[in-house]
Backbone as numpy.savetxt, mean C-alpha at the origin, in Angstrom:
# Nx Ny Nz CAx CAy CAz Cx Cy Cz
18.25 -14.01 5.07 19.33 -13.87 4.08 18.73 -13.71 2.69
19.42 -12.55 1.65 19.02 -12.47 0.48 18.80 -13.74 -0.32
18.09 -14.17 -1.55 17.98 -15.04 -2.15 18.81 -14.51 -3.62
19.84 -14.88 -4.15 20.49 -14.21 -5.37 19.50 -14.99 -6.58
19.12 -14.33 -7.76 18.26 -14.05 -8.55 18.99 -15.59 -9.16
18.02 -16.70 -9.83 18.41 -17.95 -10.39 19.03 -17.85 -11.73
18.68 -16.66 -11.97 19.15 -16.72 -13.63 18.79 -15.70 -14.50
19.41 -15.04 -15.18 19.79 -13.72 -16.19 18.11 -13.71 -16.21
17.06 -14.41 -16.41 15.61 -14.49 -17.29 14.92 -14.68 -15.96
14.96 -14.36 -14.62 14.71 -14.14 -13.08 14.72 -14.43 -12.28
14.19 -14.22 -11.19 15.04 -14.52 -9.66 13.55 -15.72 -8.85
14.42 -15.98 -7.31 13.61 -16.61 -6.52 13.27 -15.87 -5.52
11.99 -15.95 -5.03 11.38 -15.77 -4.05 12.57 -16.40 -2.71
12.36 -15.71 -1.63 13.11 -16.24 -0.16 12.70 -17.10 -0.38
13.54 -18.42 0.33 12.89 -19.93 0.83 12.10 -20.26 -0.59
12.34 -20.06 -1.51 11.47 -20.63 -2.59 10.12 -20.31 -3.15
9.82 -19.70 -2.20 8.04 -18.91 -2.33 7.84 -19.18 -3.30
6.22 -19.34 -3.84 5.81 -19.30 -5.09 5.19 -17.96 -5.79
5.09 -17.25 -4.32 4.07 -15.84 -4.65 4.51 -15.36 -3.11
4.88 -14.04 -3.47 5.19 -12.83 -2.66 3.83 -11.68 -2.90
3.05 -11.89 -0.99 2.09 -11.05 -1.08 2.37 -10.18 0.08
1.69 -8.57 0.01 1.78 -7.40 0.62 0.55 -7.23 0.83
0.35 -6.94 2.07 -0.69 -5.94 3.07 -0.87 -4.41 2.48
-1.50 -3.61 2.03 -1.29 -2.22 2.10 -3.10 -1.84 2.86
-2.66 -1.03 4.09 -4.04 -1.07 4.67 -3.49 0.70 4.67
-4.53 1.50 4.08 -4.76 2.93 3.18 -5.38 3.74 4.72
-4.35 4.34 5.09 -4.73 5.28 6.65 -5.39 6.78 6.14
-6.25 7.26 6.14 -6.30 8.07 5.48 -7.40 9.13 5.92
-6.99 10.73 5.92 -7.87 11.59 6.35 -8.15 13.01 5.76
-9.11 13.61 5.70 -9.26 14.78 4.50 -8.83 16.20 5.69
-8.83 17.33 4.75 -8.75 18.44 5.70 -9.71 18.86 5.75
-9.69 19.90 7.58 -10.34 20.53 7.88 -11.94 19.91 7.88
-13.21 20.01 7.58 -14.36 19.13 7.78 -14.38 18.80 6.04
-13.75 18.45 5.45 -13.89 17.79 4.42 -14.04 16.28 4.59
-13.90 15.49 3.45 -14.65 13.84 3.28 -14.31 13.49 1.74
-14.13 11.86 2.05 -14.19 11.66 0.29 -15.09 12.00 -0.35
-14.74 12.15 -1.63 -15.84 12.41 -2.61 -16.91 11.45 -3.04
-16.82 10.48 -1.98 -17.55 9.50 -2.14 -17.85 8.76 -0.58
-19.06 7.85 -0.69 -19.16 7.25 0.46 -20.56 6.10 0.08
-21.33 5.84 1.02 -22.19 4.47 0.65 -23.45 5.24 0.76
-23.33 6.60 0.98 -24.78 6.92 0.36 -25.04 7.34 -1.01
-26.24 7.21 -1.20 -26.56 6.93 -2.47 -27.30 8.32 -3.37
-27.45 9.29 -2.61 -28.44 10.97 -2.26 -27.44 12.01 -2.35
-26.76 12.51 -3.74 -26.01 14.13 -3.38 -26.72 14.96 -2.73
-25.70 15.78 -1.96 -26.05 16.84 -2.01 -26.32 17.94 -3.00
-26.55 19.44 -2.54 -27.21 20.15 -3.53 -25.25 20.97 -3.72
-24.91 20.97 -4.99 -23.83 21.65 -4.53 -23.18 23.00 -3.55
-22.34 23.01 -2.89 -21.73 23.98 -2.18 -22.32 23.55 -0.67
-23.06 22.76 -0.30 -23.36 21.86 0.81 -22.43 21.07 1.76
-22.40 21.75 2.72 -21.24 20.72 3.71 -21.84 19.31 3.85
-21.17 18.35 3.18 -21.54 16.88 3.22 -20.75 15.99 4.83
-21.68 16.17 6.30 -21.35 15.92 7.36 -21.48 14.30 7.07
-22.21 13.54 6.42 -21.82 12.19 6.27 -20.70 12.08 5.95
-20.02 12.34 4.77 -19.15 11.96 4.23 -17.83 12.28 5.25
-17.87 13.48 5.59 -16.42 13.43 6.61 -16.69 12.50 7.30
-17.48 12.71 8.53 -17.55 11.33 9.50 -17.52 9.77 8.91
-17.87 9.41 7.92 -17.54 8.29 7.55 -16.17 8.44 7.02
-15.36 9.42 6.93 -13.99 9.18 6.03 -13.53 9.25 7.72
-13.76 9.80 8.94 -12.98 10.36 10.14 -13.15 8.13 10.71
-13.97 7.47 10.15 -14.42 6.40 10.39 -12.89 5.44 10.61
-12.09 5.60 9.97 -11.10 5.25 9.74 -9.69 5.33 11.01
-9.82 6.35 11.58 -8.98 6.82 12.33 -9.63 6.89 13.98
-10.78 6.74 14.07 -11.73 6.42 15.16 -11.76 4.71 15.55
-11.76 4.35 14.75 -11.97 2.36 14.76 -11.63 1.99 13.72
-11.44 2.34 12.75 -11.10 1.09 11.61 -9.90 0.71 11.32
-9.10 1.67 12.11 -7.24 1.32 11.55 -7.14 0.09 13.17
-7.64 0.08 13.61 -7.71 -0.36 15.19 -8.14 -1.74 14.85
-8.95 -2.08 14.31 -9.73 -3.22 14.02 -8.87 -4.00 12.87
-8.15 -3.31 11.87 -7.53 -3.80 10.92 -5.96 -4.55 11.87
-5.74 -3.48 12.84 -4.19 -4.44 13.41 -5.08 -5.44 14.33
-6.27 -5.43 14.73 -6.05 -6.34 15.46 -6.18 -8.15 14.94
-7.11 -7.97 13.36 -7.39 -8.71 12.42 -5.72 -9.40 12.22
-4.94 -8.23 11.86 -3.36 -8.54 11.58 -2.69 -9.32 12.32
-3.12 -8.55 13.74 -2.09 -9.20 14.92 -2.84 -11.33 15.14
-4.18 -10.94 14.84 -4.67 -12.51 15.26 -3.78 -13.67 13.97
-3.94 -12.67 12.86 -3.45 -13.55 11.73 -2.48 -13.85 11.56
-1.40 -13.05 12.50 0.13 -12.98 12.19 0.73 -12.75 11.38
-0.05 -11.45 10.43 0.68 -10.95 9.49 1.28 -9.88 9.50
2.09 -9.81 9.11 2.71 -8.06 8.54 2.16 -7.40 7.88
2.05 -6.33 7.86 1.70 -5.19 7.03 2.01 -3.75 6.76
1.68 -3.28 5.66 2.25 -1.96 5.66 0.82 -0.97 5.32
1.26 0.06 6.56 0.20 0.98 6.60 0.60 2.38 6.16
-0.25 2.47 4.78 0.26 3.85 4.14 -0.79 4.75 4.91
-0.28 5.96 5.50 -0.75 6.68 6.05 -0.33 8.26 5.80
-1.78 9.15 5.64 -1.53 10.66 5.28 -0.88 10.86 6.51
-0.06 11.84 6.73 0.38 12.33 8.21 -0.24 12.74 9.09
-1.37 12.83 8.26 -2.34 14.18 9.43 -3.01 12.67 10.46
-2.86 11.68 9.79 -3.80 10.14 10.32 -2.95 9.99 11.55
-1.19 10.49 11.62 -0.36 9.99 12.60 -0.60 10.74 13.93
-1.07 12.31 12.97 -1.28 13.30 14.58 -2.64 12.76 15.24
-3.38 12.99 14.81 -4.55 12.26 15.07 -5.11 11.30 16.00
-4.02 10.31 15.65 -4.16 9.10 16.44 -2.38 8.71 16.60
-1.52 9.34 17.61 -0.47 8.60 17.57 -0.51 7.22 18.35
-1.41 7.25 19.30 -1.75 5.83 19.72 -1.98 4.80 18.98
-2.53 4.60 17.59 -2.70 3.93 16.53 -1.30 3.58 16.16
-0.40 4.82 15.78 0.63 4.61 14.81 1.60 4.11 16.24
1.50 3.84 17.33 3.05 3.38 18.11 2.17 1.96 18.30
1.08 1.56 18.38 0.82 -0.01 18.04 1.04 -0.63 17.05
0.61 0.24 15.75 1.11 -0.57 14.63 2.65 -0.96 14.78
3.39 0.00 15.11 4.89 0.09 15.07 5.16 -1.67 15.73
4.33 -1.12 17.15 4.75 -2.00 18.43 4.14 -3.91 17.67
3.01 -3.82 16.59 2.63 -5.14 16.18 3.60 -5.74 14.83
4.55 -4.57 14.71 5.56 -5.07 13.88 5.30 -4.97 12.23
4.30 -4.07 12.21 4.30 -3.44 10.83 5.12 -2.00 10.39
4.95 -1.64 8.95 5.69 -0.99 8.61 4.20 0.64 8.51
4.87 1.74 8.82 4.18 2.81 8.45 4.69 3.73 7.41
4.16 4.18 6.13 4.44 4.53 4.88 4.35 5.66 4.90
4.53 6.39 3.91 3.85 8.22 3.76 2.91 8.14 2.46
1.82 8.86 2.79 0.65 9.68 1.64 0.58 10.30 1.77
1.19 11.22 1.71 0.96 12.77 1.03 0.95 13.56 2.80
0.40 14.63 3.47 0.21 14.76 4.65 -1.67 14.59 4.85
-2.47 15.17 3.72 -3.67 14.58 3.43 -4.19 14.37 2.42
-5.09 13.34 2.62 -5.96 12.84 1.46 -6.53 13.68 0.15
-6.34 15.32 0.27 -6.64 15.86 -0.61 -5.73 16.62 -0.85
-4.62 16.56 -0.30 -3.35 17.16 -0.87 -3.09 16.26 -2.34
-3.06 16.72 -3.16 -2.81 15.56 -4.46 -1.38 16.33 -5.29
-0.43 15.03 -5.12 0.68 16.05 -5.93 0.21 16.13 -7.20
-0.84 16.08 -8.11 -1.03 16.23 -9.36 -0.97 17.86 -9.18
-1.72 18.52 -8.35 -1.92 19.86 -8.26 -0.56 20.79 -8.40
0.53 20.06 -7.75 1.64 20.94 -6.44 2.88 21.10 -8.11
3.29 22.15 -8.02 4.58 22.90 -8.45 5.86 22.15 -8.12
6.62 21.72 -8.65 7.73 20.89 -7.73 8.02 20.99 -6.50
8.18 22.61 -6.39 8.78 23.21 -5.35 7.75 23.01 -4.02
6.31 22.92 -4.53 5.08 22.78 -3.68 5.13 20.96 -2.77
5.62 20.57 -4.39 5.68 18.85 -3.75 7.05 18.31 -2.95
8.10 18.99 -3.02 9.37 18.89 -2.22 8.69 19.53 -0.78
8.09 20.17 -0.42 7.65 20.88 0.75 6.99 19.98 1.31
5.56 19.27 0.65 5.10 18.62 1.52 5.03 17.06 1.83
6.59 17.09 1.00 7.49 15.69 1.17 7.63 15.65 2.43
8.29 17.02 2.29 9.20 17.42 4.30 8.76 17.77 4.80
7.45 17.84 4.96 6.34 18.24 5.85 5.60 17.06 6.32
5.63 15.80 5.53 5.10 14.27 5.98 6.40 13.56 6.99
7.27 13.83 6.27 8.63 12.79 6.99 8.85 13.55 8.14
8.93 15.24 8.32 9.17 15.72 9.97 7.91 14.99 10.68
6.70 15.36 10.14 5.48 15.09 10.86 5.92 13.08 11.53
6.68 12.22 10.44 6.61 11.07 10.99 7.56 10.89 12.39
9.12 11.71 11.72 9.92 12.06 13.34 9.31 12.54 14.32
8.45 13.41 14.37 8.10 13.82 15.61 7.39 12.85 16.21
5.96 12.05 15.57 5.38 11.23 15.69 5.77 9.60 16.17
6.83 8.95 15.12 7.02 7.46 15.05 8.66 7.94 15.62
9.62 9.13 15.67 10.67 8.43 15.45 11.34 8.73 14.62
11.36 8.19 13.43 11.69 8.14 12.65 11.24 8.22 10.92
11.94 8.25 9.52 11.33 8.66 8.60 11.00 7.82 7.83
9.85 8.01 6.93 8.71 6.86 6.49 9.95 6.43 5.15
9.70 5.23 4.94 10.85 4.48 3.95 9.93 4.61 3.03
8.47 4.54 2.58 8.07 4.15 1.11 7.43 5.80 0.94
6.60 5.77 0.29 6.24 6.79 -0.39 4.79 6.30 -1.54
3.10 6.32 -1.38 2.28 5.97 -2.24 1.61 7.25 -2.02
1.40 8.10 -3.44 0.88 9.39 -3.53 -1.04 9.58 -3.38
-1.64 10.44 -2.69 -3.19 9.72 -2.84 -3.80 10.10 -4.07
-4.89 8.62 -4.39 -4.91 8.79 -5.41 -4.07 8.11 -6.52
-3.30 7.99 -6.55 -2.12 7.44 -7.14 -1.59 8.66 -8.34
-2.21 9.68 -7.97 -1.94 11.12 -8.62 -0.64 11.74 -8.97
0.29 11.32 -9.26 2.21 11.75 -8.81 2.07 12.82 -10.44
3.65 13.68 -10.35 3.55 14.96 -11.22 4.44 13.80 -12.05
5.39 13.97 -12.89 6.51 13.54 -13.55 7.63 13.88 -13.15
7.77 14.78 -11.61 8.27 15.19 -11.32 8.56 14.29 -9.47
7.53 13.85 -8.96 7.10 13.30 -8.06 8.05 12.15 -7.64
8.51 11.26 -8.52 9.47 9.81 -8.15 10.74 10.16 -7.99
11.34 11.41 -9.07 13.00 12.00 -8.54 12.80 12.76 -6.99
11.83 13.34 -7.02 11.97 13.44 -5.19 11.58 12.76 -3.74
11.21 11.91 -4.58 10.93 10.69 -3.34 12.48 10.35 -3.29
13.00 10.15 -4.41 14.78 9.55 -4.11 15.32 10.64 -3.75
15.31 11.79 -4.08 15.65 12.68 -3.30 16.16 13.03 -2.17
14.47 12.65 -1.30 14.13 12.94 -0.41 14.76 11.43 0.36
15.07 10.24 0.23 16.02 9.68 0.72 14.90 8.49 1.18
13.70 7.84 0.07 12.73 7.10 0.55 13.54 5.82 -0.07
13.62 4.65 0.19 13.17 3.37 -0.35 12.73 2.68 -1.04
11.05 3.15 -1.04 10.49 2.52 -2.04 9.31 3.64 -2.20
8.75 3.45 -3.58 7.97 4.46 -4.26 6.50 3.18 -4.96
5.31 3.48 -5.13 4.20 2.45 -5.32 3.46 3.24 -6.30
3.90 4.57 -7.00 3.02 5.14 -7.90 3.21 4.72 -9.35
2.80 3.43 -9.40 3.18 2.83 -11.13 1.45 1.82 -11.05
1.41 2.30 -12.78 0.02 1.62 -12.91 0.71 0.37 -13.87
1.95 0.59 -14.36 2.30 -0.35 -15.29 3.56 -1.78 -14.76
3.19 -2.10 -13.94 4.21 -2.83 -13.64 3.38 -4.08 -12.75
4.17 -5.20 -13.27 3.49 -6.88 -11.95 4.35 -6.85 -10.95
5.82 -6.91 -10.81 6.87 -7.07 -10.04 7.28 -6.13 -9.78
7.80 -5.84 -8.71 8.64 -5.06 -8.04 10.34 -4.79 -9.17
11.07 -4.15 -8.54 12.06 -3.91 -8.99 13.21 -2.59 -8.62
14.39 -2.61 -9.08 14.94 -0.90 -9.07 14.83 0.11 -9.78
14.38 1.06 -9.74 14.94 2.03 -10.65 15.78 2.80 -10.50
16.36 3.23 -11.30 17.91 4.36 -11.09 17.17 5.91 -11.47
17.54 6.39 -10.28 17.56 7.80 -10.55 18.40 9.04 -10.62
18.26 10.27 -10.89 19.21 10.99 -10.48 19.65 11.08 -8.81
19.04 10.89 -7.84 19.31 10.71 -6.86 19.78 9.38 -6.26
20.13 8.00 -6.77 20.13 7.20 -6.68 19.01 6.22 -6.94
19.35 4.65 -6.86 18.68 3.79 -6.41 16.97 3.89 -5.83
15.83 3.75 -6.56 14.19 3.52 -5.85 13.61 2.22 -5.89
13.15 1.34 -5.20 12.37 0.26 -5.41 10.87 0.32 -5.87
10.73 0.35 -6.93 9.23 0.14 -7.39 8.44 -0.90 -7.06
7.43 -0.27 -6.34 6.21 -1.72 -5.66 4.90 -1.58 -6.87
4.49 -2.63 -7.23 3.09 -2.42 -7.69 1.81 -2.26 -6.96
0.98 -1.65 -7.01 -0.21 -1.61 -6.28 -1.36 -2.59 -6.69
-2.51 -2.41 -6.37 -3.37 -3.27 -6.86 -4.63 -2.63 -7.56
-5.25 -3.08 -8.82 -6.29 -2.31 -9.08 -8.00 -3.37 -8.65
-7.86 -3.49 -7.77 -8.72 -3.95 -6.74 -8.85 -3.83 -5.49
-8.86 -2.53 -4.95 -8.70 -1.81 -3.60 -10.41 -2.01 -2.78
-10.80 -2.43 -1.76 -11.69 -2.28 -0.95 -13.12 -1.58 -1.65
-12.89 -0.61 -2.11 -13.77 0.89 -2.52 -14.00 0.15 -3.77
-14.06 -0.92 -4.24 -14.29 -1.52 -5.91 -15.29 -2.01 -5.40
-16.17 -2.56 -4.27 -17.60 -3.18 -3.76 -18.62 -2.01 -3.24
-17.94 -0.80 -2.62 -18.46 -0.20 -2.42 -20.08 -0.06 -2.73
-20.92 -0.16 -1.78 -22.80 -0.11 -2.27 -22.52 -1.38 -2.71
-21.95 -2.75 -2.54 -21.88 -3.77 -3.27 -21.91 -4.76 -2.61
-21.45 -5.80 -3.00 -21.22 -6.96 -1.69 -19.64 -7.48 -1.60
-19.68 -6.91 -0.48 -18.10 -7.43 -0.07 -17.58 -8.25 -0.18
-18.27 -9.46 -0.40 -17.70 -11.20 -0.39 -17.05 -11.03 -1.73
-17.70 -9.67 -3.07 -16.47 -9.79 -4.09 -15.31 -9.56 -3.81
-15.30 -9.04 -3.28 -13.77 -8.61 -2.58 -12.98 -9.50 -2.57
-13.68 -10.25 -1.81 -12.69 -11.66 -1.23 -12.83 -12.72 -2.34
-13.57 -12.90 -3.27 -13.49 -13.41 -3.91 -12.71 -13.15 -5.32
-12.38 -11.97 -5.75 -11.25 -11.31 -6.15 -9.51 -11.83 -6.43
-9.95 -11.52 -4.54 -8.61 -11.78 -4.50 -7.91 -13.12 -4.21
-8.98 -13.97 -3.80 -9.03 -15.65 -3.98 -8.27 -16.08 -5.46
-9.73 -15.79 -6.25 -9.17 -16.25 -7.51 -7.90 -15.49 -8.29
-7.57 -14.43 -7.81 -6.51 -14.28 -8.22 -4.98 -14.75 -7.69
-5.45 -15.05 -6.16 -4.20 -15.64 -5.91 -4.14 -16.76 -6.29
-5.45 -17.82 -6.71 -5.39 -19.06 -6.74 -4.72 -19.13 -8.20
-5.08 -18.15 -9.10 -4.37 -18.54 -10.13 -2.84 -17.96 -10.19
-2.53 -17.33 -9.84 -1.00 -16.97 -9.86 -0.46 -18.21 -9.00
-0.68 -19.08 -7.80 -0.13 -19.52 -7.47 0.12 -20.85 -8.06
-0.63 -20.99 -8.89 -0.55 -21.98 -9.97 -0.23 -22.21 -10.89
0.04 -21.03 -11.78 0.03 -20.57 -13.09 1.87 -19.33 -13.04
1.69 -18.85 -11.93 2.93 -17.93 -12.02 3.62 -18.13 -11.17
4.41 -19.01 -11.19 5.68 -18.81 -9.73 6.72 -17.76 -10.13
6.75 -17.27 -8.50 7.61 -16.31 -8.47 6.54 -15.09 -8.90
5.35 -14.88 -8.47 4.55 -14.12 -8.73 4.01 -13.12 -7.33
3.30 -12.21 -7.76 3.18 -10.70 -6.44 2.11 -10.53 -6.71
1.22 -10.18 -5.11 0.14 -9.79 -4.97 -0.10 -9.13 -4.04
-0.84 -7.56 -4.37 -1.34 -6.35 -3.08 -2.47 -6.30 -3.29
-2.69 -6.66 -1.34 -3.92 -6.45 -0.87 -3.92 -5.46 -0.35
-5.01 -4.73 -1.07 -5.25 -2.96 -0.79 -6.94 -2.99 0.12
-6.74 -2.17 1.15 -8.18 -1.49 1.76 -7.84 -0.55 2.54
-8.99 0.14 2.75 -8.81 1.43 3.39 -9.47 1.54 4.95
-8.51 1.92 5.99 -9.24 2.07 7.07 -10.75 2.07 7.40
-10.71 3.73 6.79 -11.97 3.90 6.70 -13.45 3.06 6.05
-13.02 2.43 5.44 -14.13 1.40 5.02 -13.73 0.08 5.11
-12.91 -0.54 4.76 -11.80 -2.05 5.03 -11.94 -2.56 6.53
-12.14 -1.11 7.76 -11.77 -1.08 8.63 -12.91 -1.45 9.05
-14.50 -1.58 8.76 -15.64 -1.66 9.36 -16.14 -3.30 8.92
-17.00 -3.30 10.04 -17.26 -5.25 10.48 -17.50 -5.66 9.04
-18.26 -4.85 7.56 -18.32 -5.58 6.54 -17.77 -6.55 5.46
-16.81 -5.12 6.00 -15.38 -5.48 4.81 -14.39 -5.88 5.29
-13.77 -5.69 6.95 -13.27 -6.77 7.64 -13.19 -8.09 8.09
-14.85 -7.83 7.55 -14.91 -10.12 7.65 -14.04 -10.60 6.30
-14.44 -9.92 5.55 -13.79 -10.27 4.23 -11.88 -10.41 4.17
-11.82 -9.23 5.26 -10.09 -9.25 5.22 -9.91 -10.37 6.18
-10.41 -10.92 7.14 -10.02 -11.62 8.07 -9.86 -13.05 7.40
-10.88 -12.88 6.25 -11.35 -14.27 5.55 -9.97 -14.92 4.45
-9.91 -13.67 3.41 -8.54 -13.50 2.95 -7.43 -13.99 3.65
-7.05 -13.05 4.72 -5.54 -13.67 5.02 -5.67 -15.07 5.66
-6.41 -15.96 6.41 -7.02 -17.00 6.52 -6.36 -17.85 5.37
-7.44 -17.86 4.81 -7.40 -18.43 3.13 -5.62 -18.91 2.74
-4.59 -17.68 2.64 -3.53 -17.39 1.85 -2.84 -18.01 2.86
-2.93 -17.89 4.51 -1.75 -18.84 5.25 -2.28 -19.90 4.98
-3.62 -20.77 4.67 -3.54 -21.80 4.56 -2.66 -22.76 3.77
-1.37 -22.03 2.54 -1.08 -22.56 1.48 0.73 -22.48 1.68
1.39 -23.38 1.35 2.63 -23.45 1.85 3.67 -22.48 0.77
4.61 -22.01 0.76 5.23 -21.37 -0.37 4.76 -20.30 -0.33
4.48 -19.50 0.09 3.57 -17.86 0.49 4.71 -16.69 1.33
5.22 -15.89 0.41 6.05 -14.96 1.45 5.02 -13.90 1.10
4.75 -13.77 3.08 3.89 -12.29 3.25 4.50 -11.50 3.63
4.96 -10.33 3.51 6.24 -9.43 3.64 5.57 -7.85 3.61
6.21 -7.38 4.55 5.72 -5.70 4.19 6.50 -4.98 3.47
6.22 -3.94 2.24 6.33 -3.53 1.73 8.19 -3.11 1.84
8.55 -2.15 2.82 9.84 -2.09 3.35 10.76 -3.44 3.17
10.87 -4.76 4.27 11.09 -5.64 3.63 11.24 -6.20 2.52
10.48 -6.00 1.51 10.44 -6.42 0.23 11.20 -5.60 -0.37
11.15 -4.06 -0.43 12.23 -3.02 -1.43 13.51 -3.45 -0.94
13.90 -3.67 0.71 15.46 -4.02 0.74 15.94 -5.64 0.42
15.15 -6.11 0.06 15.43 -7.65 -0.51 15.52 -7.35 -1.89
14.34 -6.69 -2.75 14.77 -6.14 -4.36 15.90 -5.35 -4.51
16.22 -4.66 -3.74 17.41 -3.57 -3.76 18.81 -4.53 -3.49
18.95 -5.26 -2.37 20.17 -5.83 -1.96 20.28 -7.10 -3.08
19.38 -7.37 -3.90 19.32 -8.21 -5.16 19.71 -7.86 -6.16
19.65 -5.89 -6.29 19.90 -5.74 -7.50 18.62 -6.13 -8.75
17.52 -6.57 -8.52 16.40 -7.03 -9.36 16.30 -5.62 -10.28
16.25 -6.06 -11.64 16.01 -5.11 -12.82 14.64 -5.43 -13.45
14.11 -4.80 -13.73 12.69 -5.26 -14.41 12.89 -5.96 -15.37
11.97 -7.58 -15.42 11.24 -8.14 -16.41 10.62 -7.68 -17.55
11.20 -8.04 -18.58 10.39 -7.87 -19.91 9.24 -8.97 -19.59
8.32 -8.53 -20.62 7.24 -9.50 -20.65 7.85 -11.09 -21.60
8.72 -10.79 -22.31 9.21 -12.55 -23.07 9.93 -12.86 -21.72
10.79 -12.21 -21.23 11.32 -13.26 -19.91 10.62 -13.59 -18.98
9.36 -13.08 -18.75 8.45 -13.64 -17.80 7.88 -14.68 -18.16
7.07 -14.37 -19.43 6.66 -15.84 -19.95 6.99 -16.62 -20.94
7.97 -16.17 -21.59 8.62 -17.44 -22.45 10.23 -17.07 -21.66
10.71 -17.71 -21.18 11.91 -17.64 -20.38 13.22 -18.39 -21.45
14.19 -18.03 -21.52 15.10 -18.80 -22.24 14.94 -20.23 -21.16
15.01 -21.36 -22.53 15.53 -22.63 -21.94 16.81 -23.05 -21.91
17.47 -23.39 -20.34 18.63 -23.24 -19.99 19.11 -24.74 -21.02
């Protein structure tokens, strides 16, 4: 059951929570023998060079690492939401009807990793809106509710057609802590925040920052901010391998240990902000709140 917001200056978490945290585990695949523009070696190539590391370590993801991440999920009993390019769903639909079947949510990115709507013409980015959401019907069923662009690349044009296009919730904001609605010309969008501490921030590094990251950051919000939000971001492809998976296994560990904790997938959370009505926080009502 919804929780109705405590007061004009903000709302409660379900059951009281002190901190509302999200899973976002980043499914993700390039075209054709392409690869990120990055990876853990340390040696460019000479330009115009087919870089065969780099695809296979980005294909790393969709081979074992999205596999290893639900099963981390399923031991921990968490939810999660898996943003995934489309091309990740053809690929592996065996992946995407377990996730379904372990009770997470599956998102849309773009159809691939180097499709970037920064590039696309409106008319280019309405196309391969409806070119991700058929790809998810044919695939899952049914059509992906959120919408995180790769990259976090979106046009100015990009968030009126996600509502448009009849999504839920939208995650391409660098400026926001809380969730919330926005009104569009197409109606009603739930804005999620992302995290700027994604997996790929240790990269060539040591992973235990990772987890230590996101420790101290939950430790202090849960202390310091009630009624506070936190996304845990990693990517198949690297999140997904024994390094950086000890680290995720370690994390969600850690966060059930603490009482007052709603872990919620992304979906969940936009129709609890939405059926709330939640309007964005100014920064004085967050932290100097009128005294009732």
């Amino acid at each position: 059951m919804a929780t109705k917001p405590a007061s004009s200056s903000g709302f409660a978490w379900p059951n009281g929570a002190r901190i509302a945290v999200v899973v976002t585990c980043l499914w993700e695949n390039w075209s054709g023998d392409k690869g990120p523009p990055f990876s853990v070696q340390t040696t460019s190539l000479k330009p115009g060079t087919h870089d065969r590391a780099a695809m296979t370590w980005g294909h790393y993801g969709t081979r074992s690492g999205v596999w290893r991440l639900l099963k981390i999920l399923d031991a921990n009993k968490v939810p999660a939401t898996f943003v995934a390019n489309a091309q990740s769903l053809e690929l592996s639909p065996a992946a995407a009807k377990q996730a379904l079947k372990s009770g997470h949510e599956i998102a849309a990115h773009s159809y691939t990793q180097d499709a970037l709507m920064a590039y696309l013409s409106p008319d280019e980015e309405r196309a391969i809106i409806k070119k991700c959401i058929d790809t998810f019907k044919t695939v899952t069923g049914t059509a992906p509710k959120g919408w995180l662009s790769p990259v976090l690349a979106p046009t100015a044009h990009t968030e009126e057609l996600i509502a448009e296009a009849g999504f839920l919730w939208y995650g391409d904001y660098n400026n926001i802590d809380l969730p919330f609605c926005v009104e569009t010309k197409s109606g009603p969008l739930v804005a999620l925040p992302h995290t700027d501490f994604a997996d790929h921030r240790v990269l060539r590094a040591n992973p235990r920052d990772w987890f230590e990251v996101h420790k101290d950051t939950f430790d202090y919000l849960y202390a310091n901010e009630p009624t506070s939000f936190l996304n845990i971001t990693l990517h198949a492809h690297f999140g997904g391998r024994p390094l950086m998976a000890a680290q995720f296994d370690a994390i969600l560990k850690y966060i059930k240990g603490f009482a007052d904790v709603w872990i919620v997938r992304h979906d969940e959370m936009a129709d609890w902000v939405k059926a709330n009505g939640i309007a964005e926080w100014t920064n004085a009502q967050r932290f100097y709140p009128a005294k009732a």
